[in-house]
C-alpha positions in Angstrom: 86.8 -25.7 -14.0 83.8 -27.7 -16.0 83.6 -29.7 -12.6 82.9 -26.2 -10.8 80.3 -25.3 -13.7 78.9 -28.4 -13.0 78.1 -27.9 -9.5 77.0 -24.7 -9.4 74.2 -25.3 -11.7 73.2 -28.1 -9.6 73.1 -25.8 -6.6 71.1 -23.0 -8.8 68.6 -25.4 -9.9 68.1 -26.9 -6.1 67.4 -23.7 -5.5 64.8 -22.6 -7.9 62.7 -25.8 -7.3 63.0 -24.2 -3.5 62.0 -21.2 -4.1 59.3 -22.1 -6.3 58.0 -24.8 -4.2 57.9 -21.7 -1.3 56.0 -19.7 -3.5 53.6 -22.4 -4.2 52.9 -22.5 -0.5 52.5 -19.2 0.2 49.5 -18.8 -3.2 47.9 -21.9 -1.4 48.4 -20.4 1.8 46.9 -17.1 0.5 44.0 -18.8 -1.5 43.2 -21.0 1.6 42.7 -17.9 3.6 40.3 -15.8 1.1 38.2 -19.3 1.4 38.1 -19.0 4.9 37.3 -15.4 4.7 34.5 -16.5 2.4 33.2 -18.5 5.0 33.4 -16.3 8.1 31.3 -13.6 5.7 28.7 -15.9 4.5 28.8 -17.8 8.2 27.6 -14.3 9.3 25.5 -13.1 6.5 24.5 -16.1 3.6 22.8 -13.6 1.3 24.8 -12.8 -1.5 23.3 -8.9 -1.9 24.1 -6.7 0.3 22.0 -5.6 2.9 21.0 -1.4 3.1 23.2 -1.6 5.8 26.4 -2.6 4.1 25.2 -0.3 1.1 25.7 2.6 3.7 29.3 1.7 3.7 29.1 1.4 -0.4 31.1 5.0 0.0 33.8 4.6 1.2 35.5 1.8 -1.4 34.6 4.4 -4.6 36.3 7.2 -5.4 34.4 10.6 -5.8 33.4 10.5 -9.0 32.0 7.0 -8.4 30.0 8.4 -5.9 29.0 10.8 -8.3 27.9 8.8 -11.1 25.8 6.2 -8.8 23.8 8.9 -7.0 22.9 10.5 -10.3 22.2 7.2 -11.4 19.8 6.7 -8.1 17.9 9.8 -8.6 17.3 9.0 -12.2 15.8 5.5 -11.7 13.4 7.2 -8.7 12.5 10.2 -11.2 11.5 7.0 -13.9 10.0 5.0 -11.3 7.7 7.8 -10.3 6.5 8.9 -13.8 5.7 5.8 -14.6 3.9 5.5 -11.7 1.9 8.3 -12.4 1.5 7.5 -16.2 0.0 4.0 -14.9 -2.1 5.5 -12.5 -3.7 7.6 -14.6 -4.4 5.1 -17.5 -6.0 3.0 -14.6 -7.4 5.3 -12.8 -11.2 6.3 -13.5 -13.6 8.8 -11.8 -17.0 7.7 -11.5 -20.2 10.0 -10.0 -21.1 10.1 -6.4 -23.5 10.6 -4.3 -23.7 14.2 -2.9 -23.3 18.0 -3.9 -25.5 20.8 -4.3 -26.7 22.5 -7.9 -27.8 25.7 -8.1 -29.0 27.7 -10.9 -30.5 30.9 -11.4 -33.9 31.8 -13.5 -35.1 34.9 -14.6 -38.8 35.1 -13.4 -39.9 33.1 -10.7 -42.6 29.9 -10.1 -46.1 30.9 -10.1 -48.1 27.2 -10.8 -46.0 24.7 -10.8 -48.9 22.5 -11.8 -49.0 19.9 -14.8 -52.4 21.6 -16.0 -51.0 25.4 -16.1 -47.0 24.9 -15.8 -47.0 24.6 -20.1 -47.4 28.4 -20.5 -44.1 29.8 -18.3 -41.1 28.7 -18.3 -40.3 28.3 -14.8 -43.6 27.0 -14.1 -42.8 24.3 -16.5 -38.5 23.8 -15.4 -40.1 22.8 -11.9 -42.7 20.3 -13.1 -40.6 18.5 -15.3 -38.2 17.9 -12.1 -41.3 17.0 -10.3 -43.6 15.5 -12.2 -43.5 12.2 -14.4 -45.0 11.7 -17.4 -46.1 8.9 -19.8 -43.5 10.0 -22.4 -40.7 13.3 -22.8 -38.2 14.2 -24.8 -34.6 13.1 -23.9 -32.0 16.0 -24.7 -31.7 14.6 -28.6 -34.9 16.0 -28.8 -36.3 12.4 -29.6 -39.4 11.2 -28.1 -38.8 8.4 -24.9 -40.2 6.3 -22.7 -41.6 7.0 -19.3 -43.5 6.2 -16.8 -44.6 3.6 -19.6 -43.4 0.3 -19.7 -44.3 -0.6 -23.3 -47.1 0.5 -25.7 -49.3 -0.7 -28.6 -51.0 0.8 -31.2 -54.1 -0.4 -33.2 -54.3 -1.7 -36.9 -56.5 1.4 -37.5 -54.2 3.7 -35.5 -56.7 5.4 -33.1 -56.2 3.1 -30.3 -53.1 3.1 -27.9 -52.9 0.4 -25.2 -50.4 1.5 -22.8 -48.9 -0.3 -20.0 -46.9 1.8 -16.9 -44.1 0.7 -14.9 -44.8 -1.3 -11.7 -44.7 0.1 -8.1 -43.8 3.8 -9.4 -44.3 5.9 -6.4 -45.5 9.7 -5.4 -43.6 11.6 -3.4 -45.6 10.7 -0.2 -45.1 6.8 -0.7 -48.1 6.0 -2.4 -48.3 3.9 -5.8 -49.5 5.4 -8.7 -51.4 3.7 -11.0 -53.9 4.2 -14.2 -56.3 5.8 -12.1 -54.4 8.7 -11.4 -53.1 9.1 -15.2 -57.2 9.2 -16.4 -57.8 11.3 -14.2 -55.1 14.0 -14.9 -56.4 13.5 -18.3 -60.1 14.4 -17.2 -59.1 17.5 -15.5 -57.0 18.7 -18.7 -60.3 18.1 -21.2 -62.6 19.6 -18.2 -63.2 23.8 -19.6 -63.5 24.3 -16.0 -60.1 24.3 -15.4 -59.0 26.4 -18.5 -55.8 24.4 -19.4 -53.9 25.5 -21.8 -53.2 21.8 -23.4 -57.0 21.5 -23.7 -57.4 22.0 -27.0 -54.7 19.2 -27.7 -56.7 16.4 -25.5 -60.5 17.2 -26.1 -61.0 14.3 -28.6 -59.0 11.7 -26.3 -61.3 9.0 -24.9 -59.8 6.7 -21.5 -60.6 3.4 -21.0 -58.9 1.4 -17.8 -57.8 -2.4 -18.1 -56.6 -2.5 -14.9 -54.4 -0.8 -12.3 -51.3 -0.7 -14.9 -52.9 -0.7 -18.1 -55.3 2.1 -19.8 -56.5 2.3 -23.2 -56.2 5.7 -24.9 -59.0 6.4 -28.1 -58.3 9.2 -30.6 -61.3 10.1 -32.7 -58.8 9.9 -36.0 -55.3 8.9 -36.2 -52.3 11.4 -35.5 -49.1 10.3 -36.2 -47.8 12.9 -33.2 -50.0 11.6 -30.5 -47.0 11.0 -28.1 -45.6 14.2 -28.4 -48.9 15.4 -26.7 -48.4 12.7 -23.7 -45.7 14.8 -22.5 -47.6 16.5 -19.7 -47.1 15.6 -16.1 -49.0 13.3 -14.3 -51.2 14.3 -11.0 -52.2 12.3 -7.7 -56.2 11.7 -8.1 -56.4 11.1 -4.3 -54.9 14.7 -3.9 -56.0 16.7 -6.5 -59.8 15.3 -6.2 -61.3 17.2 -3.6 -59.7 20.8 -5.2 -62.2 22.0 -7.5 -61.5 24.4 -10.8 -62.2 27.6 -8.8 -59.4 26.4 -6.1 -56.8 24.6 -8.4 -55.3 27.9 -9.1 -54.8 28.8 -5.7 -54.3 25.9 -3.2 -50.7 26.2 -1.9 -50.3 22.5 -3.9 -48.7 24.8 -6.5 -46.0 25.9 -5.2 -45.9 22.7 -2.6 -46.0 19.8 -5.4 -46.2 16.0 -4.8 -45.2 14.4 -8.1 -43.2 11.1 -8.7 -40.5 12.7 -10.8 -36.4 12.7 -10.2 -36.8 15.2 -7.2 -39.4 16.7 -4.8 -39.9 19.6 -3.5 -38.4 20.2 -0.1 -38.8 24.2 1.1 -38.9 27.7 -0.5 -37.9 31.1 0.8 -39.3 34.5 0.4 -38.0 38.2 1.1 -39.9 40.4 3.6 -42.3 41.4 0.7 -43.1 38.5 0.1 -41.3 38.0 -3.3 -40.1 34.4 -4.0 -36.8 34.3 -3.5 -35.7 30.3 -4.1 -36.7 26.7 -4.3 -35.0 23.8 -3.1 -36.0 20.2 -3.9 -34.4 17.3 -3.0 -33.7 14.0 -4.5 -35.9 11.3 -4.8 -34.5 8.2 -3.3 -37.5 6.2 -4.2 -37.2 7.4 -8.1 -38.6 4.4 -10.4 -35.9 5.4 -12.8 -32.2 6.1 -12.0 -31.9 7.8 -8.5 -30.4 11.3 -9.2 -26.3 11.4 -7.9 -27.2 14.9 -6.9 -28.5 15.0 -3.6 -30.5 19.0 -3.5 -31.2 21.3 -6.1 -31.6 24.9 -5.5 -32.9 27.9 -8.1 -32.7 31.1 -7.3 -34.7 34.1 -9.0 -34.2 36.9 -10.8 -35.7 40.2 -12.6 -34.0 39.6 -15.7 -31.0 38.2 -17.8 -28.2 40.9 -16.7 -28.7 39.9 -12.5 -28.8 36.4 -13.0 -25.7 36.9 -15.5 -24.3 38.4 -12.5 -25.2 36.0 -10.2 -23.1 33.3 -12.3 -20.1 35.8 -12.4 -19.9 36.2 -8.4 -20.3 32.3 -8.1 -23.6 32.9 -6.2 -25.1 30.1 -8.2 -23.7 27.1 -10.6 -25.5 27.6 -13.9 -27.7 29.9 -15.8 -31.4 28.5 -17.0 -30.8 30.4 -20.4 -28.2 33.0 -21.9 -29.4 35.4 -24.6 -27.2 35.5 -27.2 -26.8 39.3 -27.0 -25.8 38.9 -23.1 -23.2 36.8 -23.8 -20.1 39.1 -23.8 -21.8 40.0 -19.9 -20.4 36.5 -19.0 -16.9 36.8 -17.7 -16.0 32.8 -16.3 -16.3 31.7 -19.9 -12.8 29.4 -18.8 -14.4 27.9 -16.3 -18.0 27.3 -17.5 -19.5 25.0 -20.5 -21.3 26.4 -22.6 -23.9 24.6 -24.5 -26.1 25.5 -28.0 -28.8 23.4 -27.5 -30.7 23.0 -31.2 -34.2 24.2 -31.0 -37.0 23.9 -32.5 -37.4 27.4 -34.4 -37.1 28.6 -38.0 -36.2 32.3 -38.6 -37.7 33.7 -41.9 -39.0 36.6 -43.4 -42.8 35.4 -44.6 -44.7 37.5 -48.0 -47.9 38.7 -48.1 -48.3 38.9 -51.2 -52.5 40.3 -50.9 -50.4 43.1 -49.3 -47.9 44.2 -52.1 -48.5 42.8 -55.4 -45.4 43.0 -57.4 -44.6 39.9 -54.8 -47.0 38.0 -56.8 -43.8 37.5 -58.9 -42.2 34.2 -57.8 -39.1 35.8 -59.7 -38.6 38.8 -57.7 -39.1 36.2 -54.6 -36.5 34.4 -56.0 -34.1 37.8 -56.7 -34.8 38.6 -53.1 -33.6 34.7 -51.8 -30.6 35.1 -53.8 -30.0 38.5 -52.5 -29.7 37.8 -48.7 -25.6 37.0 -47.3 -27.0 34.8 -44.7 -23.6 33.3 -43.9 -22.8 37.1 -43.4 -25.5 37.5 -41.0 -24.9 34.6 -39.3 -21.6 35.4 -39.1 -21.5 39.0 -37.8 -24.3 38.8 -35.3 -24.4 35.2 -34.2 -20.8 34.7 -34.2 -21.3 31.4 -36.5 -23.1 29.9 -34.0 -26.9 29.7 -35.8 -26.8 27.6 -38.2 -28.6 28.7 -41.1 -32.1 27.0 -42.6 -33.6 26.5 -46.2 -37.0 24.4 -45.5 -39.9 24.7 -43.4 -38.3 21.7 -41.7 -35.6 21.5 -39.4 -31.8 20.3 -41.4 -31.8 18.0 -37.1 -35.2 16.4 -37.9 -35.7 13.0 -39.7 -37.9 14.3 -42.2 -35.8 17.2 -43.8 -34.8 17.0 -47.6 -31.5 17.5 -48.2 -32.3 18.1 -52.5 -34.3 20.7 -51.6 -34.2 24.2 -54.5 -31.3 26.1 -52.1 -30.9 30.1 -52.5 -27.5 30.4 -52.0 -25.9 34.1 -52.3 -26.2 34.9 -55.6 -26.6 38.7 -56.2 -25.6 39.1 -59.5 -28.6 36.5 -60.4 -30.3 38.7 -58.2 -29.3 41.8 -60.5 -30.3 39.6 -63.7 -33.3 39.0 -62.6 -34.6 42.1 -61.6 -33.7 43.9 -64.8 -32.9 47.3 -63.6 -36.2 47.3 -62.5 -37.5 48.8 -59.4 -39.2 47.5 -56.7 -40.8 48.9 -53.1 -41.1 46.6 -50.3 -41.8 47.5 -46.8 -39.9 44.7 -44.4 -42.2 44.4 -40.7 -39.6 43.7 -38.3 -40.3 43.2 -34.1 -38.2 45.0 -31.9 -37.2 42.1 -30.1 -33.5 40.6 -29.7 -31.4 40.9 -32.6 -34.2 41.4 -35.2 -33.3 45.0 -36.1 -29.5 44.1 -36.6 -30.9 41.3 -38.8 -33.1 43.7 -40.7 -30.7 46.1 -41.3 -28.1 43.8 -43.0 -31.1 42.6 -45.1 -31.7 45.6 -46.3 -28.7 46.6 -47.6 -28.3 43.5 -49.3 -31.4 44.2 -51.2 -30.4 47.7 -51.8 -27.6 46.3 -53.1 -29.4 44.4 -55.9 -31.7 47.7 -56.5 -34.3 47.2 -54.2 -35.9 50.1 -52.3 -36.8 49.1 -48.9 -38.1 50.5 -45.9 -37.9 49.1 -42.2 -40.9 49.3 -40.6 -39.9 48.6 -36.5 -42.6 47.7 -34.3 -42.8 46.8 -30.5 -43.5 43.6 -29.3 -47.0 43.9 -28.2 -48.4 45.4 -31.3 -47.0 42.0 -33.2 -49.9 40.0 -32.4 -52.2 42.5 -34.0 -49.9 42.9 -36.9 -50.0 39.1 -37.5 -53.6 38.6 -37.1 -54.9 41.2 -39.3 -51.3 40.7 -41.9 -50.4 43.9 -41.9 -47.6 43.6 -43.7 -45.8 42.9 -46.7 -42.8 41.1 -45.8 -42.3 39.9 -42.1 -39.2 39.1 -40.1 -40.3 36.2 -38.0 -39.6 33.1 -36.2 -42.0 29.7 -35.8 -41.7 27.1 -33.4 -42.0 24.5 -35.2 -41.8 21.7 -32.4 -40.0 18.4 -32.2 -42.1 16.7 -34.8 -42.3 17.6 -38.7 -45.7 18.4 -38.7 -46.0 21.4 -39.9 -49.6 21.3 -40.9 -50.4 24.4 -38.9 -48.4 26.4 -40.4 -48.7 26.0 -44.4 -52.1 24.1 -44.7 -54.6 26.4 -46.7 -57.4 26.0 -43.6 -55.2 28.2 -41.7 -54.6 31.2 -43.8 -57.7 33.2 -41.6 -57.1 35.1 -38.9 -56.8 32.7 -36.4 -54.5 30.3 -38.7 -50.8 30.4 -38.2 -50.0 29.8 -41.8 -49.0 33.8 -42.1 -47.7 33.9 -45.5 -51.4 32.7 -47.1 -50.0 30.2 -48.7 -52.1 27.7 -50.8 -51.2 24.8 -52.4 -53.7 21.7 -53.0 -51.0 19.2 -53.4 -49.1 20.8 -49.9 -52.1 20.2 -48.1 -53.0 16.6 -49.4 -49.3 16.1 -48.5 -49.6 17.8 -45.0 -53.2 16.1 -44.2 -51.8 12.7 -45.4 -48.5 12.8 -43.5 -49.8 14.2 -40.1 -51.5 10.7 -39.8 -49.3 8.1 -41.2 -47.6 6.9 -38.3 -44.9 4.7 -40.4 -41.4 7.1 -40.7 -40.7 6.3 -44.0 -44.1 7.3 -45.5 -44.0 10.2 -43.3 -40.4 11.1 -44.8 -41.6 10.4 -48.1 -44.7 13.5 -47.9 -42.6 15.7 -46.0 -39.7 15.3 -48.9 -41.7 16.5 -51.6 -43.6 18.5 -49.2 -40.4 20.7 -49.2 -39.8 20.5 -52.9 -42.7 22.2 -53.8 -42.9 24.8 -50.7 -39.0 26.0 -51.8 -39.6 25.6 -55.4 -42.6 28.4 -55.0 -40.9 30.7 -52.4 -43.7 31.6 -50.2 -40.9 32.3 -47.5 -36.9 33.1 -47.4 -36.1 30.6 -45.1 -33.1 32.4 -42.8 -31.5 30.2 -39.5 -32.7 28.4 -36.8 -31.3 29.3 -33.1 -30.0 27.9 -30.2 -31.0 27.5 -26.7 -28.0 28.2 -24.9 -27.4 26.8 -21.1 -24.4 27.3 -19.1 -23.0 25.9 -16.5 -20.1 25.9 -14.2 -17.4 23.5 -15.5 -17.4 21.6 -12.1 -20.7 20.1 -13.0 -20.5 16.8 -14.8 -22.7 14.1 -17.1 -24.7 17.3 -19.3 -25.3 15.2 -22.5 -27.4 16.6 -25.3 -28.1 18.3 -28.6 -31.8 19.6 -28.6 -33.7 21.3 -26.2 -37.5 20.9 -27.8 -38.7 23.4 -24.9 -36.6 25.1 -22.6 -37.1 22.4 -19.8 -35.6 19.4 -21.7 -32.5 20.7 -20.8 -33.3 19.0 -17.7 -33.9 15.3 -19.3 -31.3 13.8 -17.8 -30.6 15.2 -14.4 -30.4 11.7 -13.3 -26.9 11.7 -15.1 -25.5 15.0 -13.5 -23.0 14.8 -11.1 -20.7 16.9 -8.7 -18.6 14.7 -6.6 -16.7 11.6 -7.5 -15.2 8.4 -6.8 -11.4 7.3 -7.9 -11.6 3.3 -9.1 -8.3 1.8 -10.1 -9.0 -1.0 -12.9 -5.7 -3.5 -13.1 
């Protein structure tokens, strides 16, 4: 039995080692043939990623929620791929100006002279010869006096002499070079009577001397520290403008037909049937000394007053308005798609005593009642929608020269109350029916009332103002004075121009303001100029000749689609136009890596 035992398990053993050694050659039998599978695949195809073609197939080995989860998977990555694509793109990509477009803007009048001599007086007149004409120096839209058609300058140890050197090649608008010739010579025609210009009066005392074709001497008989402000004007061809004489300048068809050497030149005009002017088209100046305008034409059309040309904006007729009044300004409906700008300028709003006129003025405390009595952030407020900005000096808060430690009359009318006492004063407030004036008047006099002060409005129409002014009839007037881009306000508050003729309205007379005023108007270093003007201002507030109210704004509009407007000041209404050069319609798209 124990001999059977024995045999079996030999046999069973025999047999396992069989077995397994089939199984072993059947795994290497299996494994060989994956390798040569292997083989036959990569013999046909070595890469080891599969081709879009075999990704077509990807299907049919996953289930359906594989499928599932890898196409929402697919459509995620291109959704990622494609907003970061547009986020870099963006960063990268940058708009710069282009050549080309059209500008067209609408003006409320319509060109008369446009002629460096005359083109000072209107506003139109003056738009066109800025765009035109060049000029030694102008105001860039900070209000701040620049460079040229001068290349450099220099000014004499005793400050009357100016040696100033022009830009080479500069050329008119019919090819021809300008040179100092023509610049004396526009000069000439300004001092001549003959021609009546209204910047005579500025230029009499200027003497010319020419160094040579790019260099002319200019000689003041005293020194003014504004002297370039007065270089502002444009300048004329001599070998044009030569053989017209004074009786003709007015009326050769050179006015409305200019050749300048400015950012554009005139290209055509169109009238109605009447023979109205209708509009003006220039064209840009490819041969400009300066930066060639990106704006290829520029048209203006004209109009009888604010509320068409406000229309004209509204239909899309025209891309920009030359001015909007602030009391037109709910008339304009694109505000979304326009910029508006509030250009600073040069204007202080006040009301002005006479004090020869009412007497109980004489009282530098009821002056002072009265300062404190006015809500001017009110006023500014409610009418002017905050957009004024209120003043307190004879001198603009923008210019370089104002004095911030200045007396300031803030609203104070309890102190206005103390002051007065219970008392009771009359005062008769002269206000022009012009703009907002009477709305302005009116909320001034209820604030006095409110402090016990009997007032009466006295309204009168524009054209009697002059009169009024001249002879003062008045004993407190609501008025505004340009004051100009430089602090020099001699004109206005220096005791020689108290008569008639003078501009200083309010009589005021101060020997110490006009030692200050005579001194400062010809020191041509800034910080002694700053230095008078400071305590200039201490004095003038400190005595209360005036309530200094707000200055206002020049405000331009234009359609959105317009680009490069920079500025902050418009000194006159045409330096809105300082740099043109800059504006731009159409664009370029540069990527930068």
């Amino acid at each position: 039995m124990s001999s059977l035992k024995h045999k079996i398990s030999i046999y069973s053993t025999r047999a396992q080692q069989v077995f397994a050694s089939f199984s072993f050659k059947k795994r290497s039998s299996r494994i060989s043939q994956l390798d040569i599978d292997k083989k036959l695949v990569y013999s046909l195809s070595p890469r080891k990623i599969p081709s879009s073609r075999q990704f077509k197939h990807l299907h049919r080995f996953l289930n359906p929620k594989e499928n599932l989860v890898i196409k929402i998977c697919g459509i995620l990555v291109i959704i990622n791929l494609v907003y970061l694509g547009i986020v870099y793109f963006k960063k990268h990509i940058q708009l710069t100006p282009a050549v080309g477009g059209i500008y067209t803007e609408a003006m409320v009048g319509y060109p008369k002279l446009v002629n460096p001599l005359y083109a000072a007086s209107r506003d139109v007149d003056n738009d066109l010869s800025r765009l035109i004409y060049s000029s030694l120096f102008k105001y860039n839209t900070n209000g701040e006096i620049v460079q040229d058609l001068v290349e450099n300058y220099q000014i004499s140890e005793d400050k009357k002499e100016y040696l100033i050197t022009i830009k080479d090649k500069v050329k008119w608008h019919n090819g021809e070079i300008l040179t100092v010739d023509d610049i004396i010579f526009t000069i000439n025609l300004i001092k001549d009577e003959t021609y009546r210009s209204p910047l005579r009066a500025e230029l009499s005392g200027v003497n010319t001397e020419k160094i040579d074709d790019r260099t002319v001497k200019l000689i003041l008989p005293e020194p003014y520290a504004p002297f370039l402000e007065m270089l502002t004007f444009g300048i004329m061809p001599k070998n044009i403008w030569e053989t017209i004489g004074a009786d003709a300048a007015g009326l050769t068809d050179l006015n409305l037909k200019p050749i300048g050497s400015g950012p554009y030149k005139f290209k055509s005009l169109v009238k109605s049937k009447s023979g109205d002017l209708k509009e003006y088209h220039l064209e840009v100046n490819t041969e400009y000394y300066n930066q060639v305008a990106y704006i290829k034409s520029l048209n203006f059309k004209f109009f009888p007053d604010y509320i068409e040309a406000i229309k004209s904006f509204n239909s899309n007729q025209v891309d920009g308005l030359s001015y909007l009044p602030f009391d037109q300004r709910p008339e304009l409906l694109k505000k979304d798609s326009a910029n508006i700008f509030d250009l600073i300028r040069p204007q202080i709003v006040g009301i002005f005593f006479n004090q020869t006129k009412n007497k109980s003025l004489e009282n530098k405390d009821l002056r002072i009642a009265l300062a404190k009595a006015i809500n001017k952030t009110q006023i500014l407020n409610d009418i002017f929608a905050g957009v004024y900005k209120d003043a307190d000096s004879p001198i603009l808060k923008t210019n370089f020269a104002y004095n911030n430690s200045i007396t300031k009359y803030n609203y104070a009318p309890e102190e206005s109350r103390a002051i007065l006492k219970d008392k009771t004063f009359k005062i008769v407030l002269t206000v022009i029916d012009l703009n907002s004036n009477v709305a302005i008047a009116d909320k001034i006099k209820t604030d006095w009332a409110t402090v016990g002060m009997e007032v009466e409005l006295k309204i009168i129409p524009l054209e009697q103002a002059s009169n009024i002014i001249k002879n003062r009839d008045f004993e407190a007037l609501l008025y505004g004075q340009s004051v100009g881009g430089d602090p020099d306000v001699f004109a206005f508050w220096h005791s020689t121009q108290t008569g008639a003729k003078g501009l200083n309205i309010a009589g005021y007379n101060n020997a110490e303001v006009d030692k200050l005023l005579t001194e400062a108007r010809v020191d041509i270093v800034v910080e002694g100029r700053k230095e008078k003007y400071n305590r200039f201002q201490e004095i003038i507030t400190a005595e209360v000749p005036a309530i200094f109210l707000y200055s206002p704004t020049y405000t331009y509009v234009q359609s959105k689609k317009i680009k490069g407007f920079d500025g902050q000041a418009a000194i006159e209404p045409a330096d809105r136009l300082s740099n043109i050069s800059n504006w731009y319609i159409k664009t370029n798209k540069k990527l930068t890596w």
